[in-house]
KEPA-357299 format. One record per residue (C-alpha): residue number from 1; x, y, z; residue in one letter. Coordinates in Angstrom, 2 decimals, decimal comma. Layout:
BEGIN
REC  num        X        Y        Z  residu
REC  NUM        X        Y        Z       A
...
END
This chain:
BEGIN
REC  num        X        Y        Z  residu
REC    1   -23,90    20,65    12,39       X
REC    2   -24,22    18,10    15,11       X
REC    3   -23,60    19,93    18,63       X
REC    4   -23,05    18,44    22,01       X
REC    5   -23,69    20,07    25,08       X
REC    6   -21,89    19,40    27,95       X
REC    7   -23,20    21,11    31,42       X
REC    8   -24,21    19,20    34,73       X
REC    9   -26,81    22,03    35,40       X
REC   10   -30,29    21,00    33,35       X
REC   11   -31,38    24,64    32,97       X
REC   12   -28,41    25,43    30,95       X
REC   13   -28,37    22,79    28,79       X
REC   14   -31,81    23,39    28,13       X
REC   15   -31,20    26,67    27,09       X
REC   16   -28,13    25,90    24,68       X
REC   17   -30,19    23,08    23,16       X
REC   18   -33,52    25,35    22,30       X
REC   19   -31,04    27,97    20,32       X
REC   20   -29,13    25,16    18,47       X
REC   21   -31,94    23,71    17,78       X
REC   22   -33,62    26,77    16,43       X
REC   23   -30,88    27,76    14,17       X
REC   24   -31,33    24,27    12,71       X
REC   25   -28,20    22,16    14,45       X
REC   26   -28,73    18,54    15,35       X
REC   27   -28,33    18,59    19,44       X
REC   28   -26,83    15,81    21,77       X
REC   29   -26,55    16,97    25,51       X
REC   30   -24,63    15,41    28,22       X
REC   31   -24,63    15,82    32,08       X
REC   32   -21,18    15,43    33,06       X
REC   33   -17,91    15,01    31,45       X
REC   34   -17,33    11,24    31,46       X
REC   35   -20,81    11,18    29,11       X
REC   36   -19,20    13,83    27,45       X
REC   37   -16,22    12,33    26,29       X
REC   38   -17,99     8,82    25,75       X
REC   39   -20,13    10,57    23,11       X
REC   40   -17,49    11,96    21,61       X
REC   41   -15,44     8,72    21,24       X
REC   42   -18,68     6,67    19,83       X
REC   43   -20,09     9,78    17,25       X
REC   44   -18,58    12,04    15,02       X
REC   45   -19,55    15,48    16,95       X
REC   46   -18,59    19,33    14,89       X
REC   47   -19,28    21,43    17,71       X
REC   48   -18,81    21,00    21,25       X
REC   49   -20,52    22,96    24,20       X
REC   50   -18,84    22,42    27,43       X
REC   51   -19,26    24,06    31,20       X
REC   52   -15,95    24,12    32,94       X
REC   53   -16,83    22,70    36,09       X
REC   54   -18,44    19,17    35,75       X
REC   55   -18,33    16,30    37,56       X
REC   56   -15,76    13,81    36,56       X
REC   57   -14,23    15,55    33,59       X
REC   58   -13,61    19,16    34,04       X
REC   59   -14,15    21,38    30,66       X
REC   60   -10,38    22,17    30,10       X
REC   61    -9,33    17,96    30,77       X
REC   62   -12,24    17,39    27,75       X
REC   63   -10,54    19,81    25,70       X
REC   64    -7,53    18,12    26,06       X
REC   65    -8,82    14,47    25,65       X
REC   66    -9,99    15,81    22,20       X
REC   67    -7,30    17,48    20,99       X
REC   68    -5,02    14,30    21,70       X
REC   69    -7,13    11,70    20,60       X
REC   70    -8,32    13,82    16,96       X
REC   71    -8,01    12,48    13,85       X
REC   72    -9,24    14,17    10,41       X
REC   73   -12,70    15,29    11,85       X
REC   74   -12,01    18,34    13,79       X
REC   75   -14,41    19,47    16,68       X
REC   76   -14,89    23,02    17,48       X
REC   77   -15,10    23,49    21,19       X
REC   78   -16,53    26,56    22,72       X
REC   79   -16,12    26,83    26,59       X
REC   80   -18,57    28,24    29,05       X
REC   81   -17,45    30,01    31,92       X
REC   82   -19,18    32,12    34,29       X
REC   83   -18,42    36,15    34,82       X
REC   84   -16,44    35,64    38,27       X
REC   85   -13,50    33,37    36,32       X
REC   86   -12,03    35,16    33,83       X
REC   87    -8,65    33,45    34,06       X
REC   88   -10,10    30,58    32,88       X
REC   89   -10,64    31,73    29,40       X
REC   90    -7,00    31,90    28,61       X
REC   91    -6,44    28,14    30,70       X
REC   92    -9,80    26,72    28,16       X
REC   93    -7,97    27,85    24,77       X
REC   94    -4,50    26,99    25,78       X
REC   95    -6,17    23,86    26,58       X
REC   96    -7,44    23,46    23,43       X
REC   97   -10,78    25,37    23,13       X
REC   98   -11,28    27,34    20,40       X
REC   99   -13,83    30,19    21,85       X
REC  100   -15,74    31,38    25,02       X
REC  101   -18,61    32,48    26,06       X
REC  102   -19,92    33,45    29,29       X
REC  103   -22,85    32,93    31,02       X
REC  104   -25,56    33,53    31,27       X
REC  105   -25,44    32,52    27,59       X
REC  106   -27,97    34,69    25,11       X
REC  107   -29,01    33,46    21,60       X
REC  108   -26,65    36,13    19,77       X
REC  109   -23,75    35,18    21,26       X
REC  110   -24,69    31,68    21,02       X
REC  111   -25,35    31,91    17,06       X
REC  112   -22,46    34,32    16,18       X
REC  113   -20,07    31,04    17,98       X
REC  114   -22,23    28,36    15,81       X
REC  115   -21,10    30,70    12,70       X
REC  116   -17,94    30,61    13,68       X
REC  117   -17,54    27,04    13,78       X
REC  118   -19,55    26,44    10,90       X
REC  119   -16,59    27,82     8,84       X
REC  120   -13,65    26,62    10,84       X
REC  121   -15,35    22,69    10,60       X
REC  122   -15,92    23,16     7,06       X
REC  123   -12,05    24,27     6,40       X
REC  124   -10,82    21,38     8,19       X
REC  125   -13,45    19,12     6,08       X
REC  126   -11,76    20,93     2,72       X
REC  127    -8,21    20,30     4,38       X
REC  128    -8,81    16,79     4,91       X
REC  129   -10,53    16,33     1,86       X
REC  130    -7,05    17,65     0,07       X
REC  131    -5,10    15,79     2,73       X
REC  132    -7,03    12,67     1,38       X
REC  133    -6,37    13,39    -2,29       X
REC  134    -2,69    14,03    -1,65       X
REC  135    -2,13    10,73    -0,30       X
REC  136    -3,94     8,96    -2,49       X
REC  137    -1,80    10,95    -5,15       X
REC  138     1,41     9,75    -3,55       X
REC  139     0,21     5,97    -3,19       X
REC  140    -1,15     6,48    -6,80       X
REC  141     2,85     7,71    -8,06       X
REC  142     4,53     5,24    -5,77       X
REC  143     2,83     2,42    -7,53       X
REC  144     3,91     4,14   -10,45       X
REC  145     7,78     4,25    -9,92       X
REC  146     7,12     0,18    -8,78       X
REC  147     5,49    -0,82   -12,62       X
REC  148     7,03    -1,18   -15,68       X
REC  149     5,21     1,45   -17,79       X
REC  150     4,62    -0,53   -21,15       X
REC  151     3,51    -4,00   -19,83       X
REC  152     2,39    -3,16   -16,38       X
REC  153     4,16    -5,62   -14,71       X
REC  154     6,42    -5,01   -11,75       X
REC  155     9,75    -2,93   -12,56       X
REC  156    13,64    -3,76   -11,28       X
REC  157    12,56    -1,63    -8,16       X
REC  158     9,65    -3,97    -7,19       X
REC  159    11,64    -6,84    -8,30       X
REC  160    14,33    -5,96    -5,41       X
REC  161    12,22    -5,01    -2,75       X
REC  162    10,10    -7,92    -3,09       X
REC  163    12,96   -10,35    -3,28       X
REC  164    14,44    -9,06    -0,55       X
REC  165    11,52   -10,03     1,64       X
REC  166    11,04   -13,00     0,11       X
REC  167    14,36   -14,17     1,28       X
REC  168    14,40   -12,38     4,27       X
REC  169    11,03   -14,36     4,91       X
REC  170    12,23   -17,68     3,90       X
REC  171    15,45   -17,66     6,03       X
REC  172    12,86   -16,92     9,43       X
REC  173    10,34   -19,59     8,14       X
REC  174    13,28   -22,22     6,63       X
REC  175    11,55   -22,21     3,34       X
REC  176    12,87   -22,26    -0,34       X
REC  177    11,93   -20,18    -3,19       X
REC  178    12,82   -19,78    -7,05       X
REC  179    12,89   -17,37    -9,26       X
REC  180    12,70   -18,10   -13,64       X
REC  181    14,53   -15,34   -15,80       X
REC  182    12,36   -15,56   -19,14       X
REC  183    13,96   -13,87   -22,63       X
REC  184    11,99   -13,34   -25,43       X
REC  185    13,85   -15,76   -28,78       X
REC  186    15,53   -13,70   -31,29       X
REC  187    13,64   -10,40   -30,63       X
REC  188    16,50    -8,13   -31,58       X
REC  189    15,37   -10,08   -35,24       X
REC  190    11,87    -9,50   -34,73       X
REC  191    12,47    -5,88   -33,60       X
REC  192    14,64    -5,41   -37,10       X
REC  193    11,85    -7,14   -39,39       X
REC  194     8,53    -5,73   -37,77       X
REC  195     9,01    -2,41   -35,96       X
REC  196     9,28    -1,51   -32,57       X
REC  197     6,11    -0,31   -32,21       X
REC  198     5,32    -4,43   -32,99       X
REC  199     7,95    -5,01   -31,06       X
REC  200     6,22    -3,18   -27,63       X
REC  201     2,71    -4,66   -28,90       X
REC  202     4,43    -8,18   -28,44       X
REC  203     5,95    -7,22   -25,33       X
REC  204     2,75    -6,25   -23,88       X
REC  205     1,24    -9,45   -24,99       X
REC  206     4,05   -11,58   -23,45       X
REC  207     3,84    -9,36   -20,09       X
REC  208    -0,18   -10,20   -19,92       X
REC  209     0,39   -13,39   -20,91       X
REC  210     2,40   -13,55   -17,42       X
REC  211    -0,21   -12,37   -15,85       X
REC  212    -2,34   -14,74   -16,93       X
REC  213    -0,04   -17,90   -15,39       X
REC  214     1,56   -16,59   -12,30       X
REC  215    -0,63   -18,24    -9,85       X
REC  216    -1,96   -16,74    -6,20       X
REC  217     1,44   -15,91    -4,49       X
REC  218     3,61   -15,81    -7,48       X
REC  219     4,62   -12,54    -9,20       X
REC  220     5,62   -11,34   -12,70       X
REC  221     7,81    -8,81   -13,73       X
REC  222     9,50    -6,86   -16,72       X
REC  223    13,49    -7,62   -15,73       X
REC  224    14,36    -5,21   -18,56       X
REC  225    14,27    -5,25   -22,56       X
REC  226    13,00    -8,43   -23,77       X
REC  227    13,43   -10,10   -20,20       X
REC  228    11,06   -11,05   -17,69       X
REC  229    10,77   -12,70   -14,26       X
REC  230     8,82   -14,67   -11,89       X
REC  231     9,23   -14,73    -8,30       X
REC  232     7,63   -18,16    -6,61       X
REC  233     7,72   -17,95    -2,91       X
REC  234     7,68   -21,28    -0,98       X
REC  235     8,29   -23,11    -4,28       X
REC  236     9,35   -27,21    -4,38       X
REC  237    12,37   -27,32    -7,37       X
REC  238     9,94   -29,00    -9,09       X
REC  239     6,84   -26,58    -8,76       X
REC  240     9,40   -24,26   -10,34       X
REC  241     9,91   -25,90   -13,29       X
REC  242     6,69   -27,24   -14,01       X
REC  243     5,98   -23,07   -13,73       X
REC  244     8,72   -22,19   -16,01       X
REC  245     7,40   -24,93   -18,48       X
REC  246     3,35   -23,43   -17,85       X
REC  247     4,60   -19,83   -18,86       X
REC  248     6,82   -21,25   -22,14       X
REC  249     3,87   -23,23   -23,71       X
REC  250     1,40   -20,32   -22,92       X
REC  251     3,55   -17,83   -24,44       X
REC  252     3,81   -20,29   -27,74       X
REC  253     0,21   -20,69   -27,62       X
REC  254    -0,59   -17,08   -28,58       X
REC  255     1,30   -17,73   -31,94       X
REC  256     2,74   -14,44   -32,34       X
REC  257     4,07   -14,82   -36,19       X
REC  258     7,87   -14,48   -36,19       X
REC  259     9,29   -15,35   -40,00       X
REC  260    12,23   -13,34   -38,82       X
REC  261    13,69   -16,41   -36,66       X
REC  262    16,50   -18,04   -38,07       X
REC  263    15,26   -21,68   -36,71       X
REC  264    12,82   -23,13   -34,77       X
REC  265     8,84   -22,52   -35,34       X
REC  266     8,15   -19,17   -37,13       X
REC  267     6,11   -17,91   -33,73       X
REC  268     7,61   -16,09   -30,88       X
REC  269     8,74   -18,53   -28,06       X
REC  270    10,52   -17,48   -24,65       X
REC  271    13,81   -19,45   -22,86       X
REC  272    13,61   -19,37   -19,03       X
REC  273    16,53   -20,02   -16,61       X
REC  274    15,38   -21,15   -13,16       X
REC  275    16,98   -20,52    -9,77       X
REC  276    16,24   -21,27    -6,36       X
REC  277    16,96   -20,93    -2,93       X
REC  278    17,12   -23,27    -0,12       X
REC  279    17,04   -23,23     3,75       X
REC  280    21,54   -22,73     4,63       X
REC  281    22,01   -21,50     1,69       X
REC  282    24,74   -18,59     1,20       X
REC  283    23,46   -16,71    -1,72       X
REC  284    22,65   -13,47    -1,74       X
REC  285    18,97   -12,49    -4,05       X
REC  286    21,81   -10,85    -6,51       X
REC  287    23,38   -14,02    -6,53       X
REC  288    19,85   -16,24    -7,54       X
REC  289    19,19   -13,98   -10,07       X
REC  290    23,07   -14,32   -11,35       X
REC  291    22,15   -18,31   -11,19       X
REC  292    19,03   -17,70   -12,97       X
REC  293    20,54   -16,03   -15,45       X
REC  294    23,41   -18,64   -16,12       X
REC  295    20,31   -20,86   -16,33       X
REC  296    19,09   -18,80   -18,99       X
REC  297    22,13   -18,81   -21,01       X
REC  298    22,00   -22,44   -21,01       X
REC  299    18,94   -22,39   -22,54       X
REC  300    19,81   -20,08   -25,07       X
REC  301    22,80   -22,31   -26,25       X
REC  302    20,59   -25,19   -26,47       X
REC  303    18,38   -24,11   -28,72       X
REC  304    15,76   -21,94   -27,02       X
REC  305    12,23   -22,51   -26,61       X
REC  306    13,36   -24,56   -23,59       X
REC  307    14,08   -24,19   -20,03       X
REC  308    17,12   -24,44   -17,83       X
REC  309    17,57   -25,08   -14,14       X
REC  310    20,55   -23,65   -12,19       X
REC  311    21,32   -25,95    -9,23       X
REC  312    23,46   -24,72    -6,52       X
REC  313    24,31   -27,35    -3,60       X
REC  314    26,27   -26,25    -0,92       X
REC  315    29,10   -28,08     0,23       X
REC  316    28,67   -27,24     3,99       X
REC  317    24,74   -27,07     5,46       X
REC  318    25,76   -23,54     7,25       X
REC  319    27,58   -22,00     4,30       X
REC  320    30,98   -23,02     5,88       X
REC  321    34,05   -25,22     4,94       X
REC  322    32,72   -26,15     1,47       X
REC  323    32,51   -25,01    -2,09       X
REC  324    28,97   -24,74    -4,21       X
REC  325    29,03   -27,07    -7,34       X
REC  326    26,83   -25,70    -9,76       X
REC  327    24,95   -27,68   -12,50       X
REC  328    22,49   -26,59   -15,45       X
REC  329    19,94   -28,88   -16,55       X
REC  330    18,14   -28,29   -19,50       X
REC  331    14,47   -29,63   -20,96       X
REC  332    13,94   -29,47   -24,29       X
REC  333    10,46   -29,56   -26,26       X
END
């Protein structure tokens, strides 16, 4: 273990340091409390050997100092007091000190303390080792109960929380974002000719195909069934549907066979609806992802493979006195 010694008299400290050192301990020493505690804030210290009396820092204020400031590594202080004070055995531990001993200190007493703390530093090592594990556990399921299971992609759950800061971050900076509700074309059909378990394989390819386009800042996820989403953060109307468009012809690109479709090419293809916000605007996130979903709709009636933009202009800059007229636009390829 590494041990500090604290003591403003050198013959003591010499003493505690040539039994530590014998018993095979690594040794710091220190000749008041002030170098005491400095030591102890720099280095990672398992055992700590302090007089009471010491100038600057008394042994019961460095106890304290410890105890307050400790993190995972836990320090096992032993105070030394001398025969005459008694009374301050009981003011040491309830100060946080863990043992005594009295002085003048011999090597058995000395080595039967080390022991002592040997076993106590390496339970609190095992303790935070589990305490470590458990968290990591817990961050580990959290992410978990935020990703959709079969394509890895965020869930509904993620999907609100993040919106919700997304907006919440675009009202304080007076910035617009968009979201663009993606369905997968006629996969009830697909589902019915191929399988589910073709079904979930082309799922998974459409969700990493997501992946693949969202670009730094932007963020995929499954919206449920057949659906997915992307989230663009301080996003231009325009960036938005030149994004939608990116994520249609990619998805197209894998030519995922699809003989089941009643029109169009015999691949899989995706719709999209987009939806944005703007700085004064009165919608809610429910509320985009409504739009985006109108948007969506749109494309569906138009033939699919194509994308849709919701646009929602409000007839009063602060959301007062006016009603929103609402528009779909569609692009077809």
């Amino acid at each position: 273990m590494r041990v500090l010694i604290a003591d403003d008299d050198v013959t003591s400290r010499l003493i505690l340091k040539s039994v530590a050192t014998k018993l095979g301990h690594e040794c710091l020493t220190a000749d008041d409390g002030l170098n005491a505690w400095e030591q102890l804030s720099s280095k990672s210290v398992d055992v700590l050997l302090t007089d009471w009396l010491m100038p600057g820092l008394d042994g019961p204020e460095l106890c304290r100092r410890i105890r307050s400031a400790e993190g995972s590594h836990y320090t096992y202080i032993v105070l030394v007091t001398g025969l005459d004070f008694p009374e301050h055995v009981l003011e040491g531990m309830r100060s946080g000190a863990d043992d005594y001993l009295v002085k003048p200190v011999n090597a058995f007493a000395l080595e039967t303390r080390l022991v002592a703390a040997e076993r106590v530093t390496a339970l609190h090592r095992q303790v935070a080792h589990f305490q470590d594990q458990l968290e990591e556990a817990n961050r580990q399921l959290l992410d978990l109960s935020f990703t959709d299971a079969l394509t890895g992609l965020g869930n509904r759950r993620r999907l609100d929380q993040d919106l919700a800061e997304t907006q919440a971050r675009a009202m304080r900076n007076n910035r617009t974002y968009a979201v663009v509700l993606f369905d997968v074309d006629y996969f009830k059909l697909f589902n019915d000719h191929y399988g589910h378990l073709l079904g979930d394989d082309t799922l998974q390819k459409v969700g990493a195909c997501l992946r693949r386009e969202v670009r730094v800042g932007e963020r995929a996820y499954r919206y449920g069934g057949e659906e997915f989403l992307v989230l663009l953060p301080d996003c231009t109307v325009e960036a938005a549907r030149s994004a939608a468009d990116r994520v249609r012809v990619a998805v197209s690109a894998i030519g995922i066979v699809h003989e089941a479709r009643p029109c169009g090419p015999s691949i899989v293809t995706v719709s999209g609806g987009v939806s944005y916000w703007t700085p004064g605007s009165i919608l809610t996130p429910t509320e985009v992802l409504k739009r985006a979903d109108e948007a969506l709709f749109e494309a569906k009636a138009d033939g699919r493979n194509c994308i849709s933009t919701n646009t929602a202009v409000l007839g009063d800059h602060e959301g007062h006195g006016g009603d929103e007229d609402t528009e779909c636009r569609t692009s077809n390829f």
